[in-house]
MIVEXDO-776582 format. One record per residue: x, y, z of N, C-alpha, C in turn; chain; residue number from 1. Coordinates in steps of 0.02 Angstrom, whole numbers, plus 50000, padded with zeros to 5 digits. Each point is the difference from the previous one (the first is absolute). Example, Ala and Ser with C-alpha at 12.3 -4.5 7.8 and 13.67 -1.06 7.14 Angstrom:
2
[atom [50660; 49716; 50390]; [49955; 50059; 50000]; [50045; 50060; 50000]; 'A'; 1]
[atom [49982; 50053; 49964]; [50042; 50059; 50003]; [49961; 50055; 50037]; 'A'; 2]
! end
This chain:
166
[atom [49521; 48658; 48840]; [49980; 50069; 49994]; [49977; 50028; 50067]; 'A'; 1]
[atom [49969; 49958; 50038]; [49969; 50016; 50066]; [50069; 50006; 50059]; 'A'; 2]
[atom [50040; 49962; 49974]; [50064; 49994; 50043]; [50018; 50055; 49996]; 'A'; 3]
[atom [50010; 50043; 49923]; [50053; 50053; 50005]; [49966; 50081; 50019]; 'A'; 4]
[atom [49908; 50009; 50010]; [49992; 50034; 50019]; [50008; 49984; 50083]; 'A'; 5]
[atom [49992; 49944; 50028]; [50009; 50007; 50073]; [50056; 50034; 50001]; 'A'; 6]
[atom [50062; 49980; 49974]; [50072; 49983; 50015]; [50005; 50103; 49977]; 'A'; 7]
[atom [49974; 50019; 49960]; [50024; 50066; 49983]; [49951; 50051; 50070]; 'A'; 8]
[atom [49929; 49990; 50029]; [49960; 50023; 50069]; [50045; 49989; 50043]; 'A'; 9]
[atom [50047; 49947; 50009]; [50014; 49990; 50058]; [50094; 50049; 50003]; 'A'; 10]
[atom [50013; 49989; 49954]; [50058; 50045; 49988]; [49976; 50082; 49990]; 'A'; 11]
[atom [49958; 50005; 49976]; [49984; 50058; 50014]; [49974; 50041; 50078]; 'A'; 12]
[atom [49965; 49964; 50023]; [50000; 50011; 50068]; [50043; 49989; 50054]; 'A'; 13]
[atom [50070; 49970; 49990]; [50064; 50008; 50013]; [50046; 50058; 50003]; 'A'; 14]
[atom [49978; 50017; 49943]; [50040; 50047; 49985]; [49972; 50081; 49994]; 'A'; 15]
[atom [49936; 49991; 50027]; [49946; 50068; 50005]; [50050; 50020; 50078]; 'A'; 16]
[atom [50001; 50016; 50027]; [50045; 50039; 50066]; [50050; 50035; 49944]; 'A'; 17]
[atom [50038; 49963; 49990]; [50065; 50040; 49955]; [49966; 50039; 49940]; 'A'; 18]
[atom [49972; 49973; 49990]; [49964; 50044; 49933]; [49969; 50082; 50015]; 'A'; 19]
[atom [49979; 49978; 50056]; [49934; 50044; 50036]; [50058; 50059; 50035]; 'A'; 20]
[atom [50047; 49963; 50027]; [50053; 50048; 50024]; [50052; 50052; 49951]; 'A'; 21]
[atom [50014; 49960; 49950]; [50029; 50039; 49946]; [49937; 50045; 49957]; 'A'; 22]
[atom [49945; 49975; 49995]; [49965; 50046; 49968]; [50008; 50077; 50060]; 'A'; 23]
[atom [49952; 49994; 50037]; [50003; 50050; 50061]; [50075; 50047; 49976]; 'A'; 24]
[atom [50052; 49984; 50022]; [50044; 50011; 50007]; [50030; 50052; 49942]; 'A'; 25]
[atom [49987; 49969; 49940]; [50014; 50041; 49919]; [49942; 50028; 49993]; 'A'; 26]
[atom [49937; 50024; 50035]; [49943; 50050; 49989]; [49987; 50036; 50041]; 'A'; 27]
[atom [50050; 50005; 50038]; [49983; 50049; 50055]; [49945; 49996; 50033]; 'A'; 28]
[atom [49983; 49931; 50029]; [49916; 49990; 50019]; [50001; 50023; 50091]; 'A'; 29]
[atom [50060; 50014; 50004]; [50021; 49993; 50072]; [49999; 50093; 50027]; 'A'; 30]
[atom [50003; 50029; 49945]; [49995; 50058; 50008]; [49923; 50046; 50032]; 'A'; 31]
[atom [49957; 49983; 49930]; [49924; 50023; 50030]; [49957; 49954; 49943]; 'A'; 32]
[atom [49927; 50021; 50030]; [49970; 49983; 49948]; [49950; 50078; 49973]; 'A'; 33]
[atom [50001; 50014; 49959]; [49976; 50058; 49984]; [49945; 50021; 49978]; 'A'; 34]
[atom [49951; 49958; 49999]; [49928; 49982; 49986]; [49955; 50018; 50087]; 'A'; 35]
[atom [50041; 49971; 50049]; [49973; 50013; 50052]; [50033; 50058; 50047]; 'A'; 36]
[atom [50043; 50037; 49974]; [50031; 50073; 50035]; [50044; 49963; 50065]; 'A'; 37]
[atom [49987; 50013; 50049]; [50038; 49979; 50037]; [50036; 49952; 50018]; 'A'; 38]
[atom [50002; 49919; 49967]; [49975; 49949; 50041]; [50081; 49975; 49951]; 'A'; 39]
[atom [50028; 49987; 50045]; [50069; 49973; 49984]; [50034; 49933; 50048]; 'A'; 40]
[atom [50031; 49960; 49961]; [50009; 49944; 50027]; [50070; 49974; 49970]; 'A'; 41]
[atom [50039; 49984; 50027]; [50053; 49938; 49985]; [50000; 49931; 49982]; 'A'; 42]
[atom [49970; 49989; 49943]; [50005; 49930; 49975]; [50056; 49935; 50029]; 'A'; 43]
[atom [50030; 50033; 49964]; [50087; 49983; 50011]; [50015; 49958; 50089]; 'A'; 44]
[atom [49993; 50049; 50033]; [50000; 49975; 50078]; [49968; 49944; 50013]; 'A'; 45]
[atom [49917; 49986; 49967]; [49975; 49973; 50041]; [50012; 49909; 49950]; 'A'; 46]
[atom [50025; 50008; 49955]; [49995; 49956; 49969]; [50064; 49963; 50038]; 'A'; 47]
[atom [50086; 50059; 49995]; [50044; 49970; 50029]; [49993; 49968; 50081]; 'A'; 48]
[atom [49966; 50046; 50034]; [49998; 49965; 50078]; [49948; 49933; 49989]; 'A'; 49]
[atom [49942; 49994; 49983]; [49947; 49962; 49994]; [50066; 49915; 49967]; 'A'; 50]
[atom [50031; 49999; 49927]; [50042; 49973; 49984]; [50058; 49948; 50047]; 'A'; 51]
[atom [50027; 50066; 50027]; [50066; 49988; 50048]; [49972; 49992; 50043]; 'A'; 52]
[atom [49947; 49982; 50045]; [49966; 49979; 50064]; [49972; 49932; 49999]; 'A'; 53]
[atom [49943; 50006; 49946]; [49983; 49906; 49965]; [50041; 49983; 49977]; 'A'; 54]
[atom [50035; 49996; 49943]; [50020; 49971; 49952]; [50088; 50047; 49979]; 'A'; 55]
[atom [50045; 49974; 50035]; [50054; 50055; 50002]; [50042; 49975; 49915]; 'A'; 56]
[atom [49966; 49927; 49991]; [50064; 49981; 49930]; [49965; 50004; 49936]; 'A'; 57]
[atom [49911; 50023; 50000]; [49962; 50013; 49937]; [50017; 50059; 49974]; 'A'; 58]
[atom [50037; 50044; 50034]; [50024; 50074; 49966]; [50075; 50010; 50028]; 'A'; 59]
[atom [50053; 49993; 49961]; [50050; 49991; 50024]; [50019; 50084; 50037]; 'A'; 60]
[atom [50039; 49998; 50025]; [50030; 50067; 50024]; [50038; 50036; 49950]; 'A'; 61]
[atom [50028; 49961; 49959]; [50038; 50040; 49956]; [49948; 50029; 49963]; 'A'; 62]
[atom [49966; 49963; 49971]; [49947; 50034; 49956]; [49937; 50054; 50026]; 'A'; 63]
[atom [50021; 49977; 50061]; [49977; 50099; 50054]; [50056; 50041; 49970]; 'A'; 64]
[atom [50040; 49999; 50043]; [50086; 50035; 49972]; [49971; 50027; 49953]; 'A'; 65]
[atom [49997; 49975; 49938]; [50008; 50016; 49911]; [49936; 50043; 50006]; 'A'; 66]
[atom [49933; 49981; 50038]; [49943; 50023; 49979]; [50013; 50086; 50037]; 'A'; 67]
[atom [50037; 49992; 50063]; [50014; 50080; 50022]; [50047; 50047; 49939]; 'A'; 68]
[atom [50026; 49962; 49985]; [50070; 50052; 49953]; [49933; 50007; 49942]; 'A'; 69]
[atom [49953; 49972; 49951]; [49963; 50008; 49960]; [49938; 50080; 50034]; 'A'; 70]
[atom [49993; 49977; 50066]; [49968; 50029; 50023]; [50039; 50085; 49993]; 'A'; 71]
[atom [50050; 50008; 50047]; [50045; 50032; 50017]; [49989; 50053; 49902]; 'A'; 72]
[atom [50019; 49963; 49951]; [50013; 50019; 49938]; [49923; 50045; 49966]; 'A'; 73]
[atom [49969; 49961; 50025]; [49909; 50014; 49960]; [49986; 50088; 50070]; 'A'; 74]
[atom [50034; 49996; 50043]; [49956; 50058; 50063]; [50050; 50048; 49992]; 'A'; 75]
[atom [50063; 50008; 49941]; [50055; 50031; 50016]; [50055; 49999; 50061]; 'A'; 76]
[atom [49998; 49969; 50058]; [50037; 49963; 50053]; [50046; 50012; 49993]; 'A'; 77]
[atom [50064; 49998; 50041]; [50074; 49959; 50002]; [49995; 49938; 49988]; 'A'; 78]
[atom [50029; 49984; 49972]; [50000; 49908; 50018]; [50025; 49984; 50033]; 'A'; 79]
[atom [49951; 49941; 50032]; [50019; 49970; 50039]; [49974; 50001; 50084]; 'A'; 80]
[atom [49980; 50061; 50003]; [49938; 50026; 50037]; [49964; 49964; 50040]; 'A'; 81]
[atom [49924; 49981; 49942]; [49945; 49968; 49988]; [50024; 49919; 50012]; 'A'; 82]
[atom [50057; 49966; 49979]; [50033; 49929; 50011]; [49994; 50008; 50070]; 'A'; 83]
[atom [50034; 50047; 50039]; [50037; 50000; 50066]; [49938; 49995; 50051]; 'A'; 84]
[atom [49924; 50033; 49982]; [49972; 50006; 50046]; [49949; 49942; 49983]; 'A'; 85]
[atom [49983; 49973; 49932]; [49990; 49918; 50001]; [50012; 49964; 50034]; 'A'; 86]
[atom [50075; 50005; 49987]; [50048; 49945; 50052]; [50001; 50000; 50087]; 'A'; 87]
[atom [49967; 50064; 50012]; [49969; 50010; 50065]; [49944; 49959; 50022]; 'A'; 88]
[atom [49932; 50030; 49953]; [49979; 49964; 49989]; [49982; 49929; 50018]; 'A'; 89]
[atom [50050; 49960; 49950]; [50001; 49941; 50026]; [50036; 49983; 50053]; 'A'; 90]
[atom [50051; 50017; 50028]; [50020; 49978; 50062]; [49952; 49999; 50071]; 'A'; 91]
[atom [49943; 50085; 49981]; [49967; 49968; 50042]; [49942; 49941; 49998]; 'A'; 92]
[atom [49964; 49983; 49946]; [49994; 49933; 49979]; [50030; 49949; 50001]; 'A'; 93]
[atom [50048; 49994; 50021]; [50051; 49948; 50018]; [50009; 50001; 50083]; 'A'; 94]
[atom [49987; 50055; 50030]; [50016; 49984; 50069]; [49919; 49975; 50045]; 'A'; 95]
[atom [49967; 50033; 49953]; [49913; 49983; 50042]; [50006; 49919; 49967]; 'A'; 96]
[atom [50013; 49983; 49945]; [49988; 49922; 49982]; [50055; 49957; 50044]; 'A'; 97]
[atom [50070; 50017; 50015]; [50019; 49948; 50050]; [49995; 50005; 50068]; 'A'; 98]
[atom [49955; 50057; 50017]; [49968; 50002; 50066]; [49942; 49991; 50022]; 'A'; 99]
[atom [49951; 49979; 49946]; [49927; 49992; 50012]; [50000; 49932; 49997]; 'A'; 100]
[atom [49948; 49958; 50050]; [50006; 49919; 49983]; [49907; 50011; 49970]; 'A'; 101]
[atom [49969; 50034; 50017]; [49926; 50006; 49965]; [49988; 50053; 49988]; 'A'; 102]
[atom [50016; 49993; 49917]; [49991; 50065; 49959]; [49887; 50021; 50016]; 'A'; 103]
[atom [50006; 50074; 50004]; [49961; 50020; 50002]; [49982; 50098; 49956]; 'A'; 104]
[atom [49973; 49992; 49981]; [50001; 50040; 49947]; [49968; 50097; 50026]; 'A'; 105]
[atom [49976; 49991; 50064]; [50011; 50082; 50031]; [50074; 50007; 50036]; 'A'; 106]
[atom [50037; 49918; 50025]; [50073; 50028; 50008]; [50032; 50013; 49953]; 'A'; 107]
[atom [50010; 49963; 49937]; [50020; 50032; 49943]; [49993; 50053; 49977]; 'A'; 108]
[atom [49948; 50035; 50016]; [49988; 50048; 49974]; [50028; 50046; 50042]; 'A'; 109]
[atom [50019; 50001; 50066]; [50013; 50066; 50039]; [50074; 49992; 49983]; 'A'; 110]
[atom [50024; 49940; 49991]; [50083; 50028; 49975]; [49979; 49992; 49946]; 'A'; 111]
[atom [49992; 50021; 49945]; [50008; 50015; 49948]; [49977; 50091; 49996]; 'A'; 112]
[atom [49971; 50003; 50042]; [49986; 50076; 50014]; [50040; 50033; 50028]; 'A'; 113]
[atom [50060; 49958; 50045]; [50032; 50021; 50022]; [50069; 50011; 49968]; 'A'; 114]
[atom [50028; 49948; 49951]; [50029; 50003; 49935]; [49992; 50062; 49952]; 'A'; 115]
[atom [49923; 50020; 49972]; [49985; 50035; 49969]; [50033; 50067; 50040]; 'A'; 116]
[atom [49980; 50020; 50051]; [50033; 50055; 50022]; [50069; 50015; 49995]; 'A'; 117]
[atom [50021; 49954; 50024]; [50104; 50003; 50011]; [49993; 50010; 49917]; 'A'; 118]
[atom [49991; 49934; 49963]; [50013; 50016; 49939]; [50003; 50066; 49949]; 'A'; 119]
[atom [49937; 50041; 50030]; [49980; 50064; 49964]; [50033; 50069; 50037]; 'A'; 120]
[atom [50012; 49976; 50078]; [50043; 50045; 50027]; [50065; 49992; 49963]; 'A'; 121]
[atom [50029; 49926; 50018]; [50087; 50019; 49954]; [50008; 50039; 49924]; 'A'; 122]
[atom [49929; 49961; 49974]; [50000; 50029; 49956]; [49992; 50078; 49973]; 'A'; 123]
[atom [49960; 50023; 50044]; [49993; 50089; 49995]; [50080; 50024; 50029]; 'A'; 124]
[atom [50017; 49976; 50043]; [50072; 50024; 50043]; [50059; 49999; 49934]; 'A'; 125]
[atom [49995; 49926; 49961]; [50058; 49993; 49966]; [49982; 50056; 49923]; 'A'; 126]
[atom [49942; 50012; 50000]; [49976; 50055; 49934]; [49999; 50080; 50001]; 'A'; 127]
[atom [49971; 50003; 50079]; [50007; 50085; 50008]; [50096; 50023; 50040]; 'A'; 128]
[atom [50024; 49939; 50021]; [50058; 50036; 50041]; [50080; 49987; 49946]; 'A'; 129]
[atom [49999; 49931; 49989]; [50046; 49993; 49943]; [50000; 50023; 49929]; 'A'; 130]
[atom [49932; 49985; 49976]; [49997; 50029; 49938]; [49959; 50078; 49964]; 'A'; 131]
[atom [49980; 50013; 50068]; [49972; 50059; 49995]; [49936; 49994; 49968]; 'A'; 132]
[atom [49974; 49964; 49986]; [49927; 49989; 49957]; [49936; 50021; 50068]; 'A'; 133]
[atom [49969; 50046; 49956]; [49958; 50030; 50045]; [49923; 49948; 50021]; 'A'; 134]
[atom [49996; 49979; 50076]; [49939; 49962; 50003]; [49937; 50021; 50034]; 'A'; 135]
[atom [49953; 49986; 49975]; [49942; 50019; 50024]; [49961; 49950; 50050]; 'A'; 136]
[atom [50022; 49995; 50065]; [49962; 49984; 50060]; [49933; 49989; 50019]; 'A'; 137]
[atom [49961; 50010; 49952]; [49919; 49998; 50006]; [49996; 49957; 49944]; 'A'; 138]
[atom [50021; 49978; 49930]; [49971; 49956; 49971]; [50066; 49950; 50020]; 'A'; 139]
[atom [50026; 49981; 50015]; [50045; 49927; 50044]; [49939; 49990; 50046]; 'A'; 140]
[atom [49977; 50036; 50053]; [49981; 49995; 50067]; [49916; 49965; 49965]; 'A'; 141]
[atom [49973; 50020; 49939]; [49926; 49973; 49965]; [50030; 49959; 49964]; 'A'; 142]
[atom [50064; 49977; 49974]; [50018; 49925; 49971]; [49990; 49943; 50067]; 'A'; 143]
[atom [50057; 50012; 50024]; [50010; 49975; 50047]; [49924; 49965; 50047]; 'A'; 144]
[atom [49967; 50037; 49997]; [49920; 49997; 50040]; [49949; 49934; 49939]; 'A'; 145]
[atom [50004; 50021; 49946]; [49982; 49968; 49946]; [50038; 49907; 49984]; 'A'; 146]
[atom [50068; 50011; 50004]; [50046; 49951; 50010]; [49972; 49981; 50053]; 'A'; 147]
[atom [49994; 49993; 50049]; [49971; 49951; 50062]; [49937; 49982; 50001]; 'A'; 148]
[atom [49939; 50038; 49955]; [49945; 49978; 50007]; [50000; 49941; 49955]; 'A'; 149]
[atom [50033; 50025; 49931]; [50001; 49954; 49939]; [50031; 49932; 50022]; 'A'; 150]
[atom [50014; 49986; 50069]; [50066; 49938; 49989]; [49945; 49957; 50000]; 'A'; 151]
[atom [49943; 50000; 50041]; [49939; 49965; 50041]; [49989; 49950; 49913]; 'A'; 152]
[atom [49987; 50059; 49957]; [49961; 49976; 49950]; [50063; 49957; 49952]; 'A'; 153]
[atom [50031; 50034; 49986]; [50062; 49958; 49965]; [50027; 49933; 50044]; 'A'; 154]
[atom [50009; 49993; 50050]; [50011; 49956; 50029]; [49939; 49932; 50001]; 'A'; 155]
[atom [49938; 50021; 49995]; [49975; 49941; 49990]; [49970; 49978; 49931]; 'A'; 156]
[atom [50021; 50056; 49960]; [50004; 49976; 49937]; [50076; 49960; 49976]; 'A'; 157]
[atom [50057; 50010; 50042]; [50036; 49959; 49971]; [50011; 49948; 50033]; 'A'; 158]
[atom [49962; 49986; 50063]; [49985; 49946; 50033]; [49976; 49955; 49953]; 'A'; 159]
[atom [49941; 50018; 49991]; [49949; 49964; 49932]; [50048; 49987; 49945]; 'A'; 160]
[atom [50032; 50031; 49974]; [50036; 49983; 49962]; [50054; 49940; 50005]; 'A'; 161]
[atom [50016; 50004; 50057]; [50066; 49948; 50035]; [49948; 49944; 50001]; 'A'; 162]
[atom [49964; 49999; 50034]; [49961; 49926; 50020]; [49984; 49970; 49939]; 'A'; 163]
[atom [49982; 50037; 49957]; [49957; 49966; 49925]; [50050; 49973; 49960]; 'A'; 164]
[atom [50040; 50047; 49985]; [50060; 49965; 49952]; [50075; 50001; 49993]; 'A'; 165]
[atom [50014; 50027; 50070]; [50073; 50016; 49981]; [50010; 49925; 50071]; 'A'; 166]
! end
């Protein structure tokens, strides 16, 4: 009995990133939070770069992929969009991890800030010029600001998380 609650904690905390990412993702948590007026953040980002930087095979890519087109579907989007700038995303998480030999977590953080931008630039470029969807430049520019403070804290909560049980 003691076996199968370990065995179900420890699978569950496996599988909390993906969980945590698909929730976000189908609630629009990435949008705002509306209790506190201004204060908007990208879930989604910080889970995929944080992921694809430690741990690139605990959240597969495809199941980014799938989680953008879900995304893409829940914000009204094109599809395929929200996948494309994931998949950004992680590449740049993929180029700071086979170029860093001592990970350190304020360099992580400035490319991932630096990610966040390109990302939200292609992304405004591929929304206001191809698809004509009208964007508002002042709440990206207070996500975006929010997204980089939040990584500090998410990041060593899923640190904690990595060390303990995954």
């Amino acid at each position: 009995m003691v076996q199968k609650k370990i065995n179900f904690k420890a699978r569950l905390f496996k599988y909390l990133p993906l969980i945590l990412l698909y929730f976000s993702v189908l609630n629009e948590l990435d949008v705002d939070v509306p209790i506190f007026g201004l204060i908007s953040f990208n879930l989604p980002f910080i889970i995929i770069f944080y992921w694809s930087l430690k741990d690139p095979d605990h959240i597969g890519n495809g199941l980014i992929f799938i989680s953008g087109i879900f995304n893409d579907v829940t914000l009204g989007y094109p599809i395929g969009v929200s996948s494309f700038i994931y998949l950004t995303i992680i590449a740049f998480a993929s180029y700071l991890r086979n170029i860093t030999l001592r990970p350190n977590i304020y360099k992580d953080s400035i490319v991932f800030l630096i990610a966040i931008l390109f990302a939200n630039s292609v992304n405004a470029s591929i929304l206001s010029f191809i698809f004509s969807i009208e964007i508002n430049y002042f709440v990206i520019t207070v996500n975006i600001t929010f997204t980089f403070l939040l990584y500090f804290l998410f990041a060593r909560m899923f640190n904690y998380l990595k060390t303990t049980n995954i």
